[in-house]
N, C-alpha and C positions, 0 to 999 in steps of 0.2 A: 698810222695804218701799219699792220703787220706786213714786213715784205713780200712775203710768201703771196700774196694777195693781188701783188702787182703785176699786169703781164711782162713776160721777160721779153729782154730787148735783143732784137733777132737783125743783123743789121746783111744788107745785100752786096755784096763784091763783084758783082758781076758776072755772066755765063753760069748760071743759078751756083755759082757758090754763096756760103751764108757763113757769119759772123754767129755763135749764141753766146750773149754773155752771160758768165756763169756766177755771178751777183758773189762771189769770194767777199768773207765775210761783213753779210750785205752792203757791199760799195761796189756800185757801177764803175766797169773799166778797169778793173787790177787783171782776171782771168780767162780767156777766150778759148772756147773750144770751136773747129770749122768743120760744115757740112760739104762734102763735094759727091756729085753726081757718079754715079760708076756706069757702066753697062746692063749691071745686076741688082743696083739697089741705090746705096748711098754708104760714102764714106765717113767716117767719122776722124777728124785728128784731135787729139786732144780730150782727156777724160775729167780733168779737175782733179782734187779730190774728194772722196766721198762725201763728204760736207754738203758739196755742190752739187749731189747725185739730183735731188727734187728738182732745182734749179734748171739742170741738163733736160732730164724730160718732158719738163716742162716746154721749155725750148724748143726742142723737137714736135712737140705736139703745134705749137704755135705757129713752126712752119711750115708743119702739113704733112711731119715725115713719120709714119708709124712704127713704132717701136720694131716692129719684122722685115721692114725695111731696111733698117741698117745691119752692112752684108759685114762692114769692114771698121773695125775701131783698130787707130796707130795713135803712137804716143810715140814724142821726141825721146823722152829719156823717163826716168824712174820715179825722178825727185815728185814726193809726195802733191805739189799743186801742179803737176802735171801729168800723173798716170795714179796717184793711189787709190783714184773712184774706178781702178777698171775690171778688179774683183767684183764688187757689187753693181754692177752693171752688166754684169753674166746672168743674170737672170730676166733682168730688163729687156733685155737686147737681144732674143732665143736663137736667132740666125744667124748672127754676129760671129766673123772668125776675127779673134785680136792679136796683133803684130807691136814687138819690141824689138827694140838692140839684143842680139844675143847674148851679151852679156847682163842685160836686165832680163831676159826670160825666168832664167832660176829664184829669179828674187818676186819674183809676180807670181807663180807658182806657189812657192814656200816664202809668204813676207817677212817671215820669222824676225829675219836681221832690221826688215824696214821699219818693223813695229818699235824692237827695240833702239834702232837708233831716233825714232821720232821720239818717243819717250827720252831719251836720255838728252836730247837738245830741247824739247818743250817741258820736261815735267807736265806737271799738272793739265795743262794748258794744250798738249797736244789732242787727246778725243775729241775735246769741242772743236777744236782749230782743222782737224782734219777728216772725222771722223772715222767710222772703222775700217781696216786696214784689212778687206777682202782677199781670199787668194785666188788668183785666175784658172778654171779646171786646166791643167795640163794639156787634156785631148784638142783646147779650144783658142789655142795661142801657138803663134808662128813667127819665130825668129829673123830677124832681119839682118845685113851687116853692111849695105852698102852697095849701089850699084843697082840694085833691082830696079826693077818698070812695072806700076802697076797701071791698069789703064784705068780711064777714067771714058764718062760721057762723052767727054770735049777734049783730048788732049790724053795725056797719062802724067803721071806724078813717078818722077826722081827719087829715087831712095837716096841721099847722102850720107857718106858717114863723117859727120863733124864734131870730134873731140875734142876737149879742152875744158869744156865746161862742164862735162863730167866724163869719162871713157866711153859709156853706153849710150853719147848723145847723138841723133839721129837727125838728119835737118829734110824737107822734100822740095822738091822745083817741081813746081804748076807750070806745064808746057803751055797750057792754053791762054792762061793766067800771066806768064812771062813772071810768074811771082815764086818766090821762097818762104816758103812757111819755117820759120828761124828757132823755134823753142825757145829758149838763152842762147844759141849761141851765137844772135850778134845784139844780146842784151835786152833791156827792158828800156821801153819806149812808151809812156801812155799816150792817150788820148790828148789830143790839142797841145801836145808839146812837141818842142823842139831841144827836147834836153835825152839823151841817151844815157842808163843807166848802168855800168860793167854788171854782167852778173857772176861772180866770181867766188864760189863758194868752195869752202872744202869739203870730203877731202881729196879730191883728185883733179883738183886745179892742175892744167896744163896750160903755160901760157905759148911754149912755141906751137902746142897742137892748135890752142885756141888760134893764132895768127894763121898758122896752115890754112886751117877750117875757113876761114875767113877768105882765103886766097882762091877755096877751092869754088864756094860761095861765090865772088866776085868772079872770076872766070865766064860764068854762065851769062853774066850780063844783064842779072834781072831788072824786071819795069818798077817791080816795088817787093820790100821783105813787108811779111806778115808776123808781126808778134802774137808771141801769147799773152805777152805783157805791155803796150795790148792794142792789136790790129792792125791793118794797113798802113804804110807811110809809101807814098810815089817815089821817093828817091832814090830806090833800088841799088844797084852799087855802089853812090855815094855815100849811101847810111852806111853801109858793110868797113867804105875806107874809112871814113869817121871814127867810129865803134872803134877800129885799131889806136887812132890818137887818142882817143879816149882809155881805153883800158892801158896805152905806154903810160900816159901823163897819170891816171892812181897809183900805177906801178912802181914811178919814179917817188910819187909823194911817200907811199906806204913804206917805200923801203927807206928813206932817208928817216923817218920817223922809226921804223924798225931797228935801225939800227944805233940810235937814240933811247931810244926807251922799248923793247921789242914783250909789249904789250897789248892786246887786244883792244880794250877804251883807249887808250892813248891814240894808237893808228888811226882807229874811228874816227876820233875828233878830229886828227889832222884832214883826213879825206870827206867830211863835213863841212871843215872851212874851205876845204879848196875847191869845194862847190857851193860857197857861200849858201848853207841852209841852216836857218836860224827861225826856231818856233815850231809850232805841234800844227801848224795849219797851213805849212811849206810846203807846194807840188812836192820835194825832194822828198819829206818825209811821209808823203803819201803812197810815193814810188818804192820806200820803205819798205811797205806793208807785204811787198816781195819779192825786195832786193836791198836790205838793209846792209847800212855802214858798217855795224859790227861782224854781219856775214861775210862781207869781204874783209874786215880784216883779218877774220879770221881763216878764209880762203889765201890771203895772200902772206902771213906769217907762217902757215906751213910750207905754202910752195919756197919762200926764203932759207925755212930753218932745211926744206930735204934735199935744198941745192946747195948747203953751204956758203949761205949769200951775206951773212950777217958777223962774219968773220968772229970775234969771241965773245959775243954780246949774249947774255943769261937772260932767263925770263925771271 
């Protein structure tokens, strides 16, 4: 059966917030985008990428929310499976005002740089994988940086600003919810696991901002973080201290192995074994699919070579 065909899976979080899963390349459970209630309509977090755009409206139609409905679309950060569908959903969405990190506005505006940098990391493989790379009208997006209060139905929503996992990353705290909607930055979590994934990509890995962000995160004392990758877990502050052991101990792997051999497959393979994933049909290499070994290595061999960390080791 063609997937397009399947109804999409609309999951409930309680105080009518809503889960839609955005079937990323058709596998249930890699990409979440989340509906919350406003005053004036409905929010939207999270856009996918374009790829996902059917996927998305679909979604909405399913839970009942009409396209002129939705008042408000935010995205955590830029990276393509989390805001490159929000060009093309400017048409979709006709009443819709869209909100970024202000230093992702320019680039959702004019994609120019995101087109070529998806191209230059996918080749071939990036149109299908993402597809096109819309630019947001100008008059119809609003800059965000932190600290803002947007309200909501039930509560309002926390603008954070949590860097590290890229400069422009954006995190929100659900008052009503006691929850954190986390982007990456306290990693990738699927469904029915208990294994947290670093998402640690270049090029502007920061790992003291990343620890920060994490700090600033746990401070609030949330009941549960909400993945994008992907959904609710109840553990709320414990996930956030986790996530830090977790991204010290690759850190420790990657660099000892960097400084061994300070090669991209090489680190990979050391940060594969040290999460013991072996075979094509391992949860690890499914959690892959968006937040792969070789992205971090390659996230964490820059952050090494711009801090001087690898003392006289050549690539």
């Amino acid at each position: 059966m063609n997937p397009i065909t399947l109804a999409p899976r609309v999951l409930d979080l309680g105080r009518e917030r809503r889960l839609l899963d955005l079937d990323f390349r058709d596998t249930e459970g890699l990409v979440a985008a989340y509906l919350l209630p406003t005053p004036d309509g409905w929010m939207l977090l999270e856009t996918g990428p374009t790829s996902c755009r059917e996927a998305l409206l679909r979604g909405l139609e399913f839970a009942g929310v009409g396209a002129g409905e939705v008042r408000h679309v935010l995205v955590t950060h830029i990276h393509l499976d989390h805001a490159g569908g929000m060009g093309a959903l400017a048409d979709a969405l006709p009443r819709a005002t869209f909100y970024a990190h202000e230093l992702g506005v320019p680039h959702l505006v004019d994609p120019t740089r995101l087109i070529a940098s998806a191209r230059r990391a996918w080749g071939e493989a990036s149109d299908p994988l993402w597809g096109t790379i819309a630019a947001v009208p100008a008059s119809r997006i609003r800059a965000l940086k932190g600290g803002e209060l947007l309200p909501l139905k039930d509560g309002e929503l926390r603008v954070l600003a949590t860097p590290g996992h890229a400069r422009h990353h954006l995190s929100f705290f659900d008052t009503a919810l006691g929850a954190i909607f986390t982007g990456d930055s306290a990693g990738v979590r699927l469904e029915r696991s208990d294994r947290v994934r670093p998402a640690v990509p270049p090029p502007d890995l920061d790992l003291e901002q990343l620890f920060a962000s994490l700090e600033t995160m746990r401070r609030l004392d949330p009941r549960a973080v909400v993945y994008s990758h992907f959904g609710p877990s109840p553990h709320g502050a414990e996930d956030l201290r986790v996530y830090r052991e977790v991204v010290e101990r690759w850190r420790d792997v990657a660099l000892a192995a960097a400084r061994e051999r300070p090669e991209v497959g090489y680190i990979a393979e050391k940060l594969r074994e040290e999460e013991g994933d072996q075979g094509a049909s391992s949860e690890g290499d499914r959690a892959g699919l968006v937040s792969g070994y070789e992205m971090a290595a390659q996230g964490f061999l820059r952050y090494f070579e711009t801090r001087g960390l690898l003392g006289g080791a050549t690539r």
